[in-house]
C-alpha positions as CSV (number, residue, x, y, z in Angstrom):
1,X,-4.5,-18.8,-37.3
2,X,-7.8,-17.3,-36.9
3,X,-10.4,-18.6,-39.5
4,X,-11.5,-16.7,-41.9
5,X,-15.3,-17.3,-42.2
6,X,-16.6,-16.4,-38.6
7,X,-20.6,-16.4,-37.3
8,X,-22.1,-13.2,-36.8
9,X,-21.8,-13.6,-33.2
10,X,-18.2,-14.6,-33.0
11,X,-17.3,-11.6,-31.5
12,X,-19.8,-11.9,-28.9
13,X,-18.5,-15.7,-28.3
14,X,-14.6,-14.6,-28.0
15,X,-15.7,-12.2,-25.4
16,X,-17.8,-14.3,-23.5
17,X,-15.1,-16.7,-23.1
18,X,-12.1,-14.0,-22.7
19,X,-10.8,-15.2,-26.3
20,X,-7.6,-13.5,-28.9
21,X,-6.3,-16.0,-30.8
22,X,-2.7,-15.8,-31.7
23,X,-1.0,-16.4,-35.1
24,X,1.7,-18.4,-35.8
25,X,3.7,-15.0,-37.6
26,X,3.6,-13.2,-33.8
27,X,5.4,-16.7,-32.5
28,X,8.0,-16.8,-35.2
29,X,8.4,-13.4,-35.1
30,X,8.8,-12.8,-31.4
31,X,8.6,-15.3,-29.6
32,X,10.8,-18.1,-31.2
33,X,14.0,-16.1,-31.5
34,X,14.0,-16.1,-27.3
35,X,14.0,-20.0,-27.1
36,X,15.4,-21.5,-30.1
37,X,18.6,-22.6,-28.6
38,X,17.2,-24.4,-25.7
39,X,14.3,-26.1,-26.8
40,X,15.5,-29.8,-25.5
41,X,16.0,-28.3,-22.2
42,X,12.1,-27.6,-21.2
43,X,8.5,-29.3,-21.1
44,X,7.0,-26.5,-23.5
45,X,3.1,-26.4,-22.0
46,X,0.1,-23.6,-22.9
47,X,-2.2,-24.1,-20.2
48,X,-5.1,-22.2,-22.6
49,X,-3.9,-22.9,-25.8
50,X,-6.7,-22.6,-28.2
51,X,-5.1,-23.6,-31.6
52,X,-1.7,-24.5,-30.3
53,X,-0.2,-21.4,-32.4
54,X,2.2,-20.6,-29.5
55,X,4.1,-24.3,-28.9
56,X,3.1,-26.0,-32.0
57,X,5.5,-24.4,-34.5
58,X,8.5,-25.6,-32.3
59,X,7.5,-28.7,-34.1
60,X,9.3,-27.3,-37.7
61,X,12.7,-26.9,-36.0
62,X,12.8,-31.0,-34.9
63,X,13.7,-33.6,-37.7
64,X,10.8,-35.1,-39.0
65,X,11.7,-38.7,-37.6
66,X,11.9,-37.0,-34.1
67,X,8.9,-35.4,-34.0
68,X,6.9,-37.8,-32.2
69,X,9.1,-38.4,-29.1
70,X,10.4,-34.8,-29.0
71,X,6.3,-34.2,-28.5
72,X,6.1,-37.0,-26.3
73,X,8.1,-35.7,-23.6
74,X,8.1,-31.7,-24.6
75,X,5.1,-30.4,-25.1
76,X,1.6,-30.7,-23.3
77,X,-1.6,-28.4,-24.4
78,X,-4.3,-27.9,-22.4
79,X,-7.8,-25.6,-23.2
80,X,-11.0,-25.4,-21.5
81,X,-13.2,-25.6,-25.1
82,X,-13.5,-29.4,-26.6
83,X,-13.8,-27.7,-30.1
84,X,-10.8,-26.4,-30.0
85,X,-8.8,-29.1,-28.3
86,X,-10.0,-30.9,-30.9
87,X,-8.8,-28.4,-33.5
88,X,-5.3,-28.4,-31.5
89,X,-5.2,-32.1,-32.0
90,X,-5.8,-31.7,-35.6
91,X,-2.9,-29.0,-36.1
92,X,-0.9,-31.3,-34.0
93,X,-1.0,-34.1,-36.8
94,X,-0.3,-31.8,-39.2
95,X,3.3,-32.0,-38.2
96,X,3.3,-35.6,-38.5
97,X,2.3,-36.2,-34.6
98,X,-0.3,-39.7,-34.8
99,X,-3.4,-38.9,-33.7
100,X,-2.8,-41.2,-30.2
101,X,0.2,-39.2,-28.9
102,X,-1.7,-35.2,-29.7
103,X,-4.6,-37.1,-27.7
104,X,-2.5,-37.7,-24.7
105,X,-0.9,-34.1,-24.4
106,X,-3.9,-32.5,-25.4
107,X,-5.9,-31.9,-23.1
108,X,-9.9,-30.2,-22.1
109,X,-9.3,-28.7,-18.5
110,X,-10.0,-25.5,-16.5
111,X,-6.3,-24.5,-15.9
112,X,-8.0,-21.7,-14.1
113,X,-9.6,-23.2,-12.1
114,X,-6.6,-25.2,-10.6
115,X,-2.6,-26.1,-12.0
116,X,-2.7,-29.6,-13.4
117,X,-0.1,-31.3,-11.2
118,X,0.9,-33.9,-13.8
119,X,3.1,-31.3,-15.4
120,X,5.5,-31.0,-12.0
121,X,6.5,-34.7,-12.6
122,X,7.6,-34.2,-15.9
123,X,11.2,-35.0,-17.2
124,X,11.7,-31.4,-18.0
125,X,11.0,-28.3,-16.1
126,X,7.9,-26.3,-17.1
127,X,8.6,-23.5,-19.8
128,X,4.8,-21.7,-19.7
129,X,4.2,-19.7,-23.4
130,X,0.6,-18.7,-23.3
131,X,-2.4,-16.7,-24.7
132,X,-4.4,-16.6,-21.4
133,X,-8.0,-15.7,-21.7
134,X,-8.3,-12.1,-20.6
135,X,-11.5,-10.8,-19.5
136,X,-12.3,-7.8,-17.1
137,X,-14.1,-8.2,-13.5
138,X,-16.3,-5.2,-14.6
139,X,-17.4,-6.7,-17.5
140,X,-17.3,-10.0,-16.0
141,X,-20.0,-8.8,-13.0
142,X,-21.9,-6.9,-15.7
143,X,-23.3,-9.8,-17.9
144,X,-25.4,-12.9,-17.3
145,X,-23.4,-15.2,-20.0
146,X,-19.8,-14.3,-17.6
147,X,-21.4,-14.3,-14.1
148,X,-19.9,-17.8,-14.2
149,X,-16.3,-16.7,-13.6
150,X,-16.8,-15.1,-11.1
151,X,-16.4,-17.8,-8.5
152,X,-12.0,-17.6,-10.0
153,X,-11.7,-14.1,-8.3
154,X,-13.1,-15.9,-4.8
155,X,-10.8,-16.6,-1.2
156,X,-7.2,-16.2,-2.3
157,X,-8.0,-14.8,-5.5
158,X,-9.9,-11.4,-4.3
159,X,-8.9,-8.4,-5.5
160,X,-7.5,-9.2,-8.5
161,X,-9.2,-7.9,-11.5
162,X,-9.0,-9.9,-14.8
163,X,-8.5,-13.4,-16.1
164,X,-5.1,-13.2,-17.1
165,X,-4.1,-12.5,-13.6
166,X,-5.8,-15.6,-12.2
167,X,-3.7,-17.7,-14.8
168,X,-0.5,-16.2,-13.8
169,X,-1.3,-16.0,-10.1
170,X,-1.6,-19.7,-10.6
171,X,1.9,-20.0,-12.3
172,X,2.9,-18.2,-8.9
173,X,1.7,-20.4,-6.6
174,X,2.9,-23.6,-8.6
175,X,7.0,-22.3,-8.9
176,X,6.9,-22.2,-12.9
177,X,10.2,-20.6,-13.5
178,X,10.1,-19.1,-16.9
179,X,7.0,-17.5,-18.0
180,X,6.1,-15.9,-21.8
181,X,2.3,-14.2,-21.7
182,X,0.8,-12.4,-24.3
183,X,-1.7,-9.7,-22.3
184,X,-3.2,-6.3,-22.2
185,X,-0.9,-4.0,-21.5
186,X,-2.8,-2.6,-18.6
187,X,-0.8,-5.1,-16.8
188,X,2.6,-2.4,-17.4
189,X,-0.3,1.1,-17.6
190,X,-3.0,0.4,-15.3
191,X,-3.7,2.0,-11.8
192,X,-6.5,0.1,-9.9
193,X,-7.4,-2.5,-12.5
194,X,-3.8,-4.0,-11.9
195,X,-2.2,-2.2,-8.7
196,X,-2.2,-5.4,-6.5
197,X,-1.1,-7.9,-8.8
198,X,1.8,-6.5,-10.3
199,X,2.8,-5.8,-6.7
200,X,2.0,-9.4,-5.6
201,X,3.4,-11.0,-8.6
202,X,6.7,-9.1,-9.3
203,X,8.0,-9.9,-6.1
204,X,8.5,-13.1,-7.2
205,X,9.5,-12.8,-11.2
206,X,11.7,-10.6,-12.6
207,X,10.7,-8.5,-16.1
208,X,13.3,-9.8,-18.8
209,X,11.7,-8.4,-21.7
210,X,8.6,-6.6,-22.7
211,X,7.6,-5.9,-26.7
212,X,4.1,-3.8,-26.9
213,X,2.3,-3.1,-29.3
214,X,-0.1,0.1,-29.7
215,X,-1.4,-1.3,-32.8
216,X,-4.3,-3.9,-33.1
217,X,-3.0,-7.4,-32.8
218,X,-6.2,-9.5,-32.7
219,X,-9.7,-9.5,-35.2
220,X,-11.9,-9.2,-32.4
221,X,-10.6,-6.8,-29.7
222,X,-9.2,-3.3,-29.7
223,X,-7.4,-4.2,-26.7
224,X,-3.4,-3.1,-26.9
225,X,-1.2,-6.4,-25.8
226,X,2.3,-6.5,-25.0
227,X,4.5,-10.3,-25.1
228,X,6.1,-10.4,-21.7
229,X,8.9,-12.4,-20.7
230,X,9.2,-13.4,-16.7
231,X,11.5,-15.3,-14.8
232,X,11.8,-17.0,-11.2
233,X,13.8,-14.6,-8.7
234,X,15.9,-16.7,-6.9
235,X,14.8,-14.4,-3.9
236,X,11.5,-13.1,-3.6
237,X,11.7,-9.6,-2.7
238,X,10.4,-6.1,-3.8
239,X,13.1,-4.4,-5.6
240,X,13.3,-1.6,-8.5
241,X,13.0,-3.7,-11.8
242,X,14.8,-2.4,-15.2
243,X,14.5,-3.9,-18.7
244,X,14.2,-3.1,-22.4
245,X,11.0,-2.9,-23.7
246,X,10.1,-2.4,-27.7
247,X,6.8,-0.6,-28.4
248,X,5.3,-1.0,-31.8
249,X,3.3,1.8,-33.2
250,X,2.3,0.5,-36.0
251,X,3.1,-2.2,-37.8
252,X,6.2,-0.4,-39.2
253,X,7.3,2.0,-36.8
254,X,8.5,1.1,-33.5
255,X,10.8,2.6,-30.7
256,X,13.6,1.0,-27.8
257,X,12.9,2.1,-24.6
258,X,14.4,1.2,-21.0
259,X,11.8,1.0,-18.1
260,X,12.5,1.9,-14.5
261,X,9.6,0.4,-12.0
262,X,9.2,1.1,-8.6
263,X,7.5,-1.0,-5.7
264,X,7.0,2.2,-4.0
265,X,4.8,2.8,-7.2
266,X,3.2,-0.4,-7.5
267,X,5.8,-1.3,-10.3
268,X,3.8,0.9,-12.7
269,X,5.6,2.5,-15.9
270,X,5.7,5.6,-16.0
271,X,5.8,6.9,-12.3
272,X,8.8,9.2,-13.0
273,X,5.6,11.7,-13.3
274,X,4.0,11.1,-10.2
275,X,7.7,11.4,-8.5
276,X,7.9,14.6,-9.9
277,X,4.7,15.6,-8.2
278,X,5.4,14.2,-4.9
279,X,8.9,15.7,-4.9
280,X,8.1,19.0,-6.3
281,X,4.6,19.9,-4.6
282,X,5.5,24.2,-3.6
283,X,4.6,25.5,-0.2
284,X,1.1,26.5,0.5
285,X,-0.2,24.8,-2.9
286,X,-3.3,26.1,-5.0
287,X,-6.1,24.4,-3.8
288,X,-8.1,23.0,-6.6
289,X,-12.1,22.2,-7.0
290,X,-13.7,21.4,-9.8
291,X,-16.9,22.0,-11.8
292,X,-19.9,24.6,-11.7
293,X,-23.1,22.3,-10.7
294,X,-26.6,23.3,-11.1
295,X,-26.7,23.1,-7.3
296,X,-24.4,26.0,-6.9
297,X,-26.3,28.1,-9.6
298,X,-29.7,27.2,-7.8
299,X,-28.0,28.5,-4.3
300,X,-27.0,31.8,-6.2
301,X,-29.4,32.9,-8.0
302,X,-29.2,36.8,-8.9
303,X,-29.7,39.2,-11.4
304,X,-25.9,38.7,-13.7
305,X,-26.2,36.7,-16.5
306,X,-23.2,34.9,-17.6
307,X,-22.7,33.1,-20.7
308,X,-21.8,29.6,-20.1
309,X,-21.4,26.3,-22.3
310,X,-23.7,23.1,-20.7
311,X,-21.2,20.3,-20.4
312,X,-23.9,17.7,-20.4
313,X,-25.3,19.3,-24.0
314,X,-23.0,18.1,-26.7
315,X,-25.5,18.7,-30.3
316,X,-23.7,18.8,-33.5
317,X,-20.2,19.3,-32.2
318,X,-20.5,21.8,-29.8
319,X,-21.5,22.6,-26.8
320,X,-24.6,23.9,-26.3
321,X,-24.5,27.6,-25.2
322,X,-26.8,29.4,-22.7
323,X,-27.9,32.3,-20.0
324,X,-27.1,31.8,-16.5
325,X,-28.6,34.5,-13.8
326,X,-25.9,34.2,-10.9
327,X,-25.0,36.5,-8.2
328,X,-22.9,38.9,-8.0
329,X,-20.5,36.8,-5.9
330,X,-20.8,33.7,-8.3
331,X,-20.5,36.1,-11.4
332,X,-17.2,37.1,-9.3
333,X,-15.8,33.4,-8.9
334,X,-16.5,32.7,-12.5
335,X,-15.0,35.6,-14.1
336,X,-11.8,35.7,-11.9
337,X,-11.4,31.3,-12.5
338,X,-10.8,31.5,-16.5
339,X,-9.0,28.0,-16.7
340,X,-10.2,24.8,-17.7
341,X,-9.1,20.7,-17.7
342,X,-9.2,19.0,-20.9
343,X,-8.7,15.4,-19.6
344,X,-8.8,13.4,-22.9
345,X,-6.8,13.8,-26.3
346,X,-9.0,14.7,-29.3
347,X,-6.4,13.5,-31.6
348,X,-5.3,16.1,-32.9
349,X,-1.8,17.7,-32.0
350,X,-3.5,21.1,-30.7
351,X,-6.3,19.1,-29.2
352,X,-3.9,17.3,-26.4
353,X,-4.9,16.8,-22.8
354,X,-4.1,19.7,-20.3
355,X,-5.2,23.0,-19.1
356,X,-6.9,26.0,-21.7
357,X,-8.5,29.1,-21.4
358,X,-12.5,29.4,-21.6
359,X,-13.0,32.0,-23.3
360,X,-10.4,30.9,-26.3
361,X,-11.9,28.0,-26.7
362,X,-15.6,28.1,-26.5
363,X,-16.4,32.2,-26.1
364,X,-17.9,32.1,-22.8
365,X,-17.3,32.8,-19.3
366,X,-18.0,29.5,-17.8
367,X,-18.6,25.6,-18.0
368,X,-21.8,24.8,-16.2
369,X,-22.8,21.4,-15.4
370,X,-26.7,20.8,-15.7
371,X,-26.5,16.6,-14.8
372,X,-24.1,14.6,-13.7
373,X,-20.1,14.8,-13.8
374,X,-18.2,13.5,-15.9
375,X,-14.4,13.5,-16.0
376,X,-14.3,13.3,-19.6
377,X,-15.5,16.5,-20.2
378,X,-14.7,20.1,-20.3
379,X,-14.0,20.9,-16.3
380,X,-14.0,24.4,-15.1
381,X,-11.0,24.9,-12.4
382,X,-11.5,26.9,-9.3
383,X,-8.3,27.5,-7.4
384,X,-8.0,29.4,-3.9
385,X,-6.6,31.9,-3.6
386,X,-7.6,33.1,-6.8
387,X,-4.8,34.0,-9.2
388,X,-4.9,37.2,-11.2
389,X,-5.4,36.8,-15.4
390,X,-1.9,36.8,-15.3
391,X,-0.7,34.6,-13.1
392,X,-3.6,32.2,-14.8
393,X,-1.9,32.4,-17.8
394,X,1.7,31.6,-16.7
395,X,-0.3,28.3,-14.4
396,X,-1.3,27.2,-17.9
397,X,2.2,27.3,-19.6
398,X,3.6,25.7,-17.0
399,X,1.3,22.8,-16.8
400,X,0.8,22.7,-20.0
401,X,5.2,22.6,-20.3
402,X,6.0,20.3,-18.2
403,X,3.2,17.8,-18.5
404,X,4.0,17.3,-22.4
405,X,7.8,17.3,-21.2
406,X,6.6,14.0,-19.4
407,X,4.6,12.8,-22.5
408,X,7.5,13.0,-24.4
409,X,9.7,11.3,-22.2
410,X,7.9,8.8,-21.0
411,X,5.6,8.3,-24.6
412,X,2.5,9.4,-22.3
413,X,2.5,6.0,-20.1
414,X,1.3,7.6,-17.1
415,X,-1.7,8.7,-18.5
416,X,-4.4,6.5,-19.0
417,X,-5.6,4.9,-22.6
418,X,-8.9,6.4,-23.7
419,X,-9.0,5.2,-26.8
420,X,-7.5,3.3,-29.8
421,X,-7.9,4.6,-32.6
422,X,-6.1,5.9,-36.4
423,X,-5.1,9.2,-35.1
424,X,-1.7,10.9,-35.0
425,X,-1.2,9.3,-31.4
426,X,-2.9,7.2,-29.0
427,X,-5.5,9.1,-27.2
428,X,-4.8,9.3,-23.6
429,X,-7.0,10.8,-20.3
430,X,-5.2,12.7,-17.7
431,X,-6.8,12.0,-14.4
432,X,-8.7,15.2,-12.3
433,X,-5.7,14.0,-9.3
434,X,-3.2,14.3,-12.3
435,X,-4.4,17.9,-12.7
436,X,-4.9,18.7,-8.7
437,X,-1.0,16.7,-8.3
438,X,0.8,19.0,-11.1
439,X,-1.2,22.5,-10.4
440,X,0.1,21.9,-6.7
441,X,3.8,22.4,-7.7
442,X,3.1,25.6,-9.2
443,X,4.8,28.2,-7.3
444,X,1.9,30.6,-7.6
445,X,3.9,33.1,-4.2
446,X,6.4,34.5,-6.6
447,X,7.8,38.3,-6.7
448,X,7.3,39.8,-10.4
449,X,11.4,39.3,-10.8
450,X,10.9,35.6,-10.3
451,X,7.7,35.3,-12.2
452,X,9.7,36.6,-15.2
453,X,12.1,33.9,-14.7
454,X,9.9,31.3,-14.6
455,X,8.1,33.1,-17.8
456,X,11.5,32.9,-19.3
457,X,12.3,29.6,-18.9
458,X,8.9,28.3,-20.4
459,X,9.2,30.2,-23.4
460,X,12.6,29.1,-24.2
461,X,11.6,25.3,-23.3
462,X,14.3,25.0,-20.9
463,X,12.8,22.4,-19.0
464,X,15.5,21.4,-16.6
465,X,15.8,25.2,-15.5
466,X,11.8,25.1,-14.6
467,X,12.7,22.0,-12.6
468,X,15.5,23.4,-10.9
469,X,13.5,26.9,-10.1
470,X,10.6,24.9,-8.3
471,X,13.0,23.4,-6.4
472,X,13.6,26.3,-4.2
473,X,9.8,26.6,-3.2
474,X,9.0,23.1,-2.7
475,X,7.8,22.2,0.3
């Protein structure tokens, strides 16, 4: 369990070193149920174990007089700290293990480093339950006190992106068969920051079970986790994987879900969204820019003066509002381009990620960008051909439809975390390809009789009629 009275730079510390600590209850609770029938059949080993909180508590289930041999030859513990080793040792004997026998299965090593061979001539094969330290390479390159692991993510390692992936890259390479890991869940959600391992490491283990939980789990780290539960293929070979997974929104509330991933997208959940937009993209698509930059302005210069909000000035929630003199081209472009991205949730249910009118929302004609870009803010859109007010409108109900259609479906995991919070829902961003993908299946060609239809059909909801409509125009 985690202690109670903590330094003032604890946090700091469990960073540096990639630490969560797990409880005991998240073992019994979740983990436990999954192995309780077979634990005489296994060598039960953490590799980074920390307090032992995930093998340990096997302990209660073994009479008392069989304890100490049942330890002897089933469990081994292994972390890279001495202090807690040490503590390990001491929870060790608090299920009636002598001190002698926790000293010679507990263990200080850097597991990530290299896979402690000892285990592979064991009695029993290896059963892997672990905690891993998880730490990202960002971060990692970033500071001075984590420069040092950067040598793990060297040769054979390259490319990977966090220390949770070394650990289980090492499992990999060493055969372990059955694997339980408690990480982020940008292991199931993320793009780049886990593209190449899942597609390096599912090849070889099959999903059995995933439980997530979208609530904080750990003191010292917003970080969502999920408790994943692997298994050996017999065969190593990309294939479509399917499982159960349970996602905890809070403590209390929680929803079953099956997950379908695809090697073709790089095993990530929630690519029924991007198959939409592959499948679905019209003929001749909208082509899409983005922003209005002071360069632009500079170059056209007139005597129009537009209204505009200054994405870069944010002062007492708002943005700030100014004067523009453009020319009369520019003053053309802006006033005939009246849609705008909103990439991240507020947190609100009316402040949700997609497209919105300018003028509704902030009074002016334009969103001007005075420093640099950022993709987290308001985005002025500029399509070609230009769409009339109109057709403008019916874009943003249809993206706007379809894209919370997906939300709902697929509980928004294609879109990326922003941040955790006490909202209603998790906040999510919606990437500026997201937006370019799902704009280009717009048919924006239609005769009035078929833009009515599709107006129709947005209206009423009917989703799978908008799906089936697009489908004549698709490329």
């Amino acid at each position: 369990m985690e202690k109670k009275s903590l330094i003032p730079n604890e946090k700091a510390k469990r960073r540096k070193f990639g630490l969560h600590f797990t409880s005991i209850d998240m073992f019994y609770r979740y983990i436990f149920p999954e192995i309780k029938d077979f634990l005489e059949n296994y060598l039960w080993v953490d590799l980074y174990a920390g307090e032992g909180n995930l093998i340990l508590p096997i302990l209660n289930e073994i009479p008392v007089d069989q304890r100490e041999s049942f330890f002897h030859n089933h469990i081994y513990l292994f972390d890279v700290q001495k202090d807690m080793v040490q503590e390990c040792i001491k929870n060790a004997r608090k299920y009636g293990i002598p001190k002698e026998t926790a000293e010679r299965n507990i263990k200080i090593r850097d597991n990530l480093e290299n896979f402690p061979q000892i285990l592979k001539h064991q009695k029993y094969p290896i059963f892997h339950i672990t905690n891993p330290p998880y730490l990202y390479l960002g971060y990692i390159r970033k500071h001075n006190e984590t420069q040092k692991y950067l040598s793990y993510f060297e040769s054979r390692n390259e490319g990977y992106q966090d220390l949770y992936q070394i650990a289980m890259i090492n499992d990999l390479r060493n055969d372990v068969e059955n694997l339980i890991y408690v990480i982020p869940t940008n292991f199931l959600y993320g793009a780049s920051v886990s593209n190449k391992f899942r597609l390096d490491f599912l090849k070889h283990y099959k999903i059995n079970k995933i439980t997530i939980f979208e609530t904080s789990m750990f003191k010292f780290t917003g970080t969502n986790i999920c408790i994943s539960f692997f298994k050996r293929k017999a065969i190593s070979k990309d294939e479509p994987q399917t499982f159960e997974g349970l996602k905890f929104k809070d403590k209390n509330k929680f929803v079953k879900r099956e997950y379908n991933l695809k090697p073709k997208y790089k095993y990530r959940a929630g690519s029924e969204f991007d198959e939409f937009i592959e499948e679905n993209s019209t003929r001749n698509p909208l082509k899409v820019k983005y922003y209005l930059q002071k360069e632009e302005v500079l170059n056209n210069f007139g005597s129009f003066e537009i209204k505009v909000i200054d994405a870069n000035k944010y002062e007492n929630n708002q943005y700030r509002i100014q004067i523009i003199r453009v020319s009369d081209a520019l003053k053309g472009k802006l006033m005939n381009n009246i849609l705008y991205a909103r990439t991240v949730d507020t947190g609100s249910i009316d402040g949700r990620a997609g497209l919105g009118i300018i003028k509704e929302h902030f009074g002016v004609d334009g969103i001007y960008v005075s420093g640099n870009t950022y993709r987290t803010h308001p985005i002025q859109i500029f399509l070609e051909p230009e769409l009339t007010y109109e057709d403008q409108l019916l874009l943003r109900n249809f993206f706007n439809t379809i894209l919370e259609y997906f939300r709902e479906k697929l509980d928004s995991e294609f879109l990326t975390t922003y941040k955790y919070s006490k909202a209603d829902y998790t906040r999510k961003f919606l990437g500026l390809t997201q937006v370019r993908g799902l704009i280009e299946t717009f048919p924006h060609e239609l005769k009035e009789e078929n833009k009515e239809k599709l107006k129709s059909f947005i209206k009423t909801n009917e989703i799978e009629k908008i799906f089936k409509f697009i489908k004549q125009f698709k490329s």
